[in-house]
C-alpha positions in Angstrom: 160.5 131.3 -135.8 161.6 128.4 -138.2 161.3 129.3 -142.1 157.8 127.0 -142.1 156.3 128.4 -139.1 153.5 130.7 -139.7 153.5 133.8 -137.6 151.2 134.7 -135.0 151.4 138.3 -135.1 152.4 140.8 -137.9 153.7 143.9 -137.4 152.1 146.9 -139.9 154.8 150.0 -140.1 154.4 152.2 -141.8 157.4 154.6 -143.3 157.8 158.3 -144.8 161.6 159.5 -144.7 162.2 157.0 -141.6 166.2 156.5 -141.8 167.2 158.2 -138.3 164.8 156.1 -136.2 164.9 152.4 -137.7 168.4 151.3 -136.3 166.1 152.1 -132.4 163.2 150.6 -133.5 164.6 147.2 -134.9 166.9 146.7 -132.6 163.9 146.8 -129.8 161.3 144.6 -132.1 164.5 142.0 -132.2 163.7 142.0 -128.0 160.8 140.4 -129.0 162.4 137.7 -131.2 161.1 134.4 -129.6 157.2 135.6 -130.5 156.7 134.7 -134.1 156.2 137.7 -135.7 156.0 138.8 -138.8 157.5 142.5 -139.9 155.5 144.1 -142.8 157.2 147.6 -144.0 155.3 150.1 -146.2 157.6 152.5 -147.8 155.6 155.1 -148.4 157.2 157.7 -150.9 160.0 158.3 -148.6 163.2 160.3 -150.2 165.8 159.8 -147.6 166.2 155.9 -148.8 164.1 154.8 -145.7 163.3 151.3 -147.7 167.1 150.8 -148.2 167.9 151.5 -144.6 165.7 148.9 -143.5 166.9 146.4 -146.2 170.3 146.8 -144.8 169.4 146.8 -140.9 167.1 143.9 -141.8 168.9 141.7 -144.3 170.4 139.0 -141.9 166.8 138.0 -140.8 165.4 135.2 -142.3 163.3 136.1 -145.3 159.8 134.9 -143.8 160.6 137.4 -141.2 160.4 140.5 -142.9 158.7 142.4 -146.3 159.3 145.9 -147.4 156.5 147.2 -149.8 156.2 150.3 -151.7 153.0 152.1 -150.3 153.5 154.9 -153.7 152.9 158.0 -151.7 149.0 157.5 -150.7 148.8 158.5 -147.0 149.5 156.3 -143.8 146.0 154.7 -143.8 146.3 153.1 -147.6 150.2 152.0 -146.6 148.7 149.8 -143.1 145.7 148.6 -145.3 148.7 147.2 -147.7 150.4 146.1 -144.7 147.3 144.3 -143.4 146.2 142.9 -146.6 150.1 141.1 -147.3 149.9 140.1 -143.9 149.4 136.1 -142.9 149.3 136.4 -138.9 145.9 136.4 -137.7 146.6 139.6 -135.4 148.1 142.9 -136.9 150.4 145.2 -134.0 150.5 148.6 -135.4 153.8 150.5 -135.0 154.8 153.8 -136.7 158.4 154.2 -137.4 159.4 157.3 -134.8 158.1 155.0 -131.8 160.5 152.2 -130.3 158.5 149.2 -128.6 158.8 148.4 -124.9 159.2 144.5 -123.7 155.7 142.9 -124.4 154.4 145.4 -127.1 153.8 142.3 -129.0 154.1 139.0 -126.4 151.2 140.7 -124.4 148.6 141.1 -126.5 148.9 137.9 -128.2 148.2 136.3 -124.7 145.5 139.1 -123.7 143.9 138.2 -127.2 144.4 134.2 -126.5 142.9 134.5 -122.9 139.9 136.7 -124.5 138.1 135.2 -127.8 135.5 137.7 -127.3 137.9 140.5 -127.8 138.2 141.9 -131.2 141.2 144.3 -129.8 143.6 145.6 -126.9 145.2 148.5 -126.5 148.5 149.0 -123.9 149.2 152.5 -122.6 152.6 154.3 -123.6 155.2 156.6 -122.4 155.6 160.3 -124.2 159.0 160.9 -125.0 160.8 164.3 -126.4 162.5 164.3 -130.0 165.3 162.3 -128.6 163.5 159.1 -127.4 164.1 160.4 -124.1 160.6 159.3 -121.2 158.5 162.5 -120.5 155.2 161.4 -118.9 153.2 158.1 -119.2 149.7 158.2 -120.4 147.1 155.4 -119.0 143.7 156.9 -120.5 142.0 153.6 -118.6 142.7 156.0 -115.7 140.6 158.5 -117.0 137.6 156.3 -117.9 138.3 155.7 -121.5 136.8 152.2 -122.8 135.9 150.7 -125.6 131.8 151.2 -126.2 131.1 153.4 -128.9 130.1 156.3 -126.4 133.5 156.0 -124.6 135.3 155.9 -128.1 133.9 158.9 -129.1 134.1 160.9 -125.4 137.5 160.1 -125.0 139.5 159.2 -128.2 141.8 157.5 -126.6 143.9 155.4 -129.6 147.7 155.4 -130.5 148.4 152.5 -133.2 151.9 152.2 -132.1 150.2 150.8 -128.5 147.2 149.0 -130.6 146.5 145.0 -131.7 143.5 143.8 -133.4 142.2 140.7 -134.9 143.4 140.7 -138.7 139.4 139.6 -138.7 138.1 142.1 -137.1 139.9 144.9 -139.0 138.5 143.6 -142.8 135.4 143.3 -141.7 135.0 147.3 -140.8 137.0 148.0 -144.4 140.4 149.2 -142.7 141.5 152.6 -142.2 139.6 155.1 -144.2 142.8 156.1 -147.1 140.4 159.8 -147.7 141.3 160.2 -143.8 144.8 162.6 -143.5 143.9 162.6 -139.9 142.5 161.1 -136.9 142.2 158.0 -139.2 142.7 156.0 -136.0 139.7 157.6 -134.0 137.9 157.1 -136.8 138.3 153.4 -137.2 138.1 152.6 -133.3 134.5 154.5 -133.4 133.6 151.8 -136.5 135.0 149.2 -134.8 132.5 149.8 -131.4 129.8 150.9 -133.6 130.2 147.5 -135.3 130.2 145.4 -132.2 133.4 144.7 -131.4 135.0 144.5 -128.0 137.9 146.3 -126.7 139.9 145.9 -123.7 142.9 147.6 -122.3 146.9 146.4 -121.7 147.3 148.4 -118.4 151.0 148.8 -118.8 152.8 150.7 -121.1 153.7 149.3 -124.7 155.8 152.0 -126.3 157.8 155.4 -126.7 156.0 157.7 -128.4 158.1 160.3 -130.0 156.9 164.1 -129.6 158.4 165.7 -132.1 158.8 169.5 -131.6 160.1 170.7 -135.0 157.5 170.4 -137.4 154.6 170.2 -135.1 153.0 173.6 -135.2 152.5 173.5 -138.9 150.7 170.3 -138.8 148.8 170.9 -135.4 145.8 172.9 -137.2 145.6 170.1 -139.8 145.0 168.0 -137.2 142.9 169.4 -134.8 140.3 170.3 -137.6 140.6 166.8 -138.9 140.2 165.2 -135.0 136.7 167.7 -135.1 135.6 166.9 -138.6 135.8 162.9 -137.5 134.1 163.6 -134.3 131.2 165.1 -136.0 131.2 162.8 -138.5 130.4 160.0 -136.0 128.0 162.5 -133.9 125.9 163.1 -137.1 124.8 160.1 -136.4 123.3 160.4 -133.5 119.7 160.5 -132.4 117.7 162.9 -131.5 117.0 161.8 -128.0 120.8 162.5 -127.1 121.4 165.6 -128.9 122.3 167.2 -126.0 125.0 164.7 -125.0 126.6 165.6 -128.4 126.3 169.1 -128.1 128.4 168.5 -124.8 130.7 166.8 -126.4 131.0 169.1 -129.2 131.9 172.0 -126.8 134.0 169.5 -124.7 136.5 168.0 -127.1 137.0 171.8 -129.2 137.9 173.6 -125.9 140.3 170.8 -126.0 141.5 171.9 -129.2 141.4 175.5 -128.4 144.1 174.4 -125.5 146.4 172.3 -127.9 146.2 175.8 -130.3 147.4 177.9 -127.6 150.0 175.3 -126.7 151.1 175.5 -129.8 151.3 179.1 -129.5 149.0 180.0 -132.0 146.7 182.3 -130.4 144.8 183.4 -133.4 143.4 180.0 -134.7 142.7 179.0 -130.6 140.4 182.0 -130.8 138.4 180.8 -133.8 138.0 177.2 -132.4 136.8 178.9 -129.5 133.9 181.0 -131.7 133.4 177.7 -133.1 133.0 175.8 -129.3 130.4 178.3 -128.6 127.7 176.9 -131.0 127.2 174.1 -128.8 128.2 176.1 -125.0 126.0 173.8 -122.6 127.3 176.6 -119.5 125.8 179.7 -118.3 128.0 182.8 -118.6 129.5 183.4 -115.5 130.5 179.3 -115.7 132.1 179.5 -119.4 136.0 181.4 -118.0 136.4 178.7 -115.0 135.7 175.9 -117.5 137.9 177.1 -119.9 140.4 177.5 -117.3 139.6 173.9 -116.1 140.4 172.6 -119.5 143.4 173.9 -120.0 144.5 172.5 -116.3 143.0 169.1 -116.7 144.9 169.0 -120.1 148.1 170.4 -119.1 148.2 167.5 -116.2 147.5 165.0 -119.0 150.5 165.0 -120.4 152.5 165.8 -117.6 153.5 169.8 -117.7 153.2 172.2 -115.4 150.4 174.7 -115.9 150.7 178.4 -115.6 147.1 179.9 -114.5 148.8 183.4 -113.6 150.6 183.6 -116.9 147.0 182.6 -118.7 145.3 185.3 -117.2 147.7 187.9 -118.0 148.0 186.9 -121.4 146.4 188.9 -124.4 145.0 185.8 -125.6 142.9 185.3 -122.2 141.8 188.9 -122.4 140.2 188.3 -126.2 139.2 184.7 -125.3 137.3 185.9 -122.0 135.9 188.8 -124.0 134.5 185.8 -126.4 133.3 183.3 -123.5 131.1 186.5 -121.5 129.4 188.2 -125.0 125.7 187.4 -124.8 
């Protein structure tokens, strides 16, 4: 990209205490050199000098090809609204800094967005990797029937930005990410985005690594789920009478989910109150409720590509308390 030449896609990232996985992640974005991008950092409140890193893995690039700004602390959805509002490309790729981009994360869309007018956003799939980068399972949620209607959105959730480009446009117009959001800011603002008209479509390859971290997982996994729930219902508040049931379905649907990421997590005790919480809205009959469960937990371990134990479930103290839970009249 010559210094004149206005880019055609910039890239939001996001950054909090980012050192050990910049040198991976520019040195894959520099693959993708001949599109004329646009790389817009947000240092937000890091304290390992993640903003100096980049300025040093960075500083050979020509200045119109990179900006570091300080995001002050406020949360990843006020540091990509920063990024999006310093940005001059008329489409935005979202990347967080623990993911590494595959060939195409941002030539792809641009020509999926070119061939489409009508499309207000794409999405590619992406490959989960362990703490060390390392390929685990790939996830294609078109597979699974996710879309882009607000219905679909909301069934399915089915959003990672890393793997996500919209219109610059398109993304004002609905206000951004919502910055009171800690969580599930990105479900959120594909729901607003369908509820607002706008038409998605999906990249049926994948577009990126995304990093599983194991380490500090657990202690945000219960921020996270009850965020995910509080969006959901958020969204389902709004619904009208005449498909009350459908929520309620979904209700029970996506907290069983929950209840299985808890006990993933191993923690037992708060899968066990999700699963209270699930029952408000139980659309089975009692005999149905333990095979469903069970059937929840499968479907979700084949998700992601691990092996699922129904013998060890059933054996387990949690099954006895949750089963106890699912059969009380």
């Amino acid at each position: 990209m010559g210094e004149h030449k206005m880019p055609s896609i910039s890239v939001v990232l996001p950054m909090r205490n980012a050192s050990p996985w910049l040198p991976a992640l520019l040195s894959a974005l520099v693959k993708e050199w001949t599109t004329p991008f646009e790389l817009i950092a947000i240092d937000d409140g890091s304290s390992d000098q993640s903003g100096q890193r980049l300025q040093q893995l960075c500083g050979h690039w020509p200045q119109q090809r990179w900006r570091l700004l300080d995001g002050g602390g406020q949360g990843v959805s006020a540091a990509r609204n920063l990024g999006v509002q310093a940005s001059r490309a008329p489409l935005i790729a979202f990347l967080d800094a623990d993911d590494r981009p595959l060939p195409g994360r941002l030539s792809l869309p641009i020509q999926a967005l070119r061939d489409h007018p009508n499309l207000s956003h794409v999405h590619g799939g992406w490959w989960r990797c362990d703490a060390r980068g390392r390929k685990k399972h790939a996830v294609h949620p078109w597979r699974e029937g996710a879309g882009f209607s607000w219905q679909q959105c909301l069934e399915h959730k089915a959003v990672l930005p890393s793997a996500w480009t919209i219109r610059r446009d398109a993304f004002l117009s609905v206000g951004g990410f919502d910055a009171k959001l800690r969580h599930s800011e990105d479900v959120d603002l594909l729901v607003r985005l369908a509820a607002a008209g706008h038409q998605g479509r999906w990249i049926k390859q994948e577009l990126v690594r995304y990093r599983i971290h194991s380490g500090s997982a657990s202690a945000k996994l219960q921020p996270q789920l009850l965020g995910l729930l509080a969006v959901m219902n958020r969204h389902l508040n709004q619904v009208p009478e005449s498909s009350q049931a459908w929520a309620s379905e979904l209700r029970y649907g996506t907290t069983t989910w929950a209840v299985w990421q808890a006990w993933q997590g191993n923690q037992d005790r708060f899968a066990l109150e999700l699963l209270r919480q699930a029952l408000n809205d139980c659309p089975y009959p009692l005999a149905r409720r333990p095979v469903h469960l069970i059937e929840v937990f499968q479907r979700s371990n084949d998700r992601i590509g691990e092996r699922f134990n129904r013998n060890q479930l059933l054996a387990s103290e949690f099954w006895q308390q949750a089963e106890t839970l699912l059969l009380a009249r």
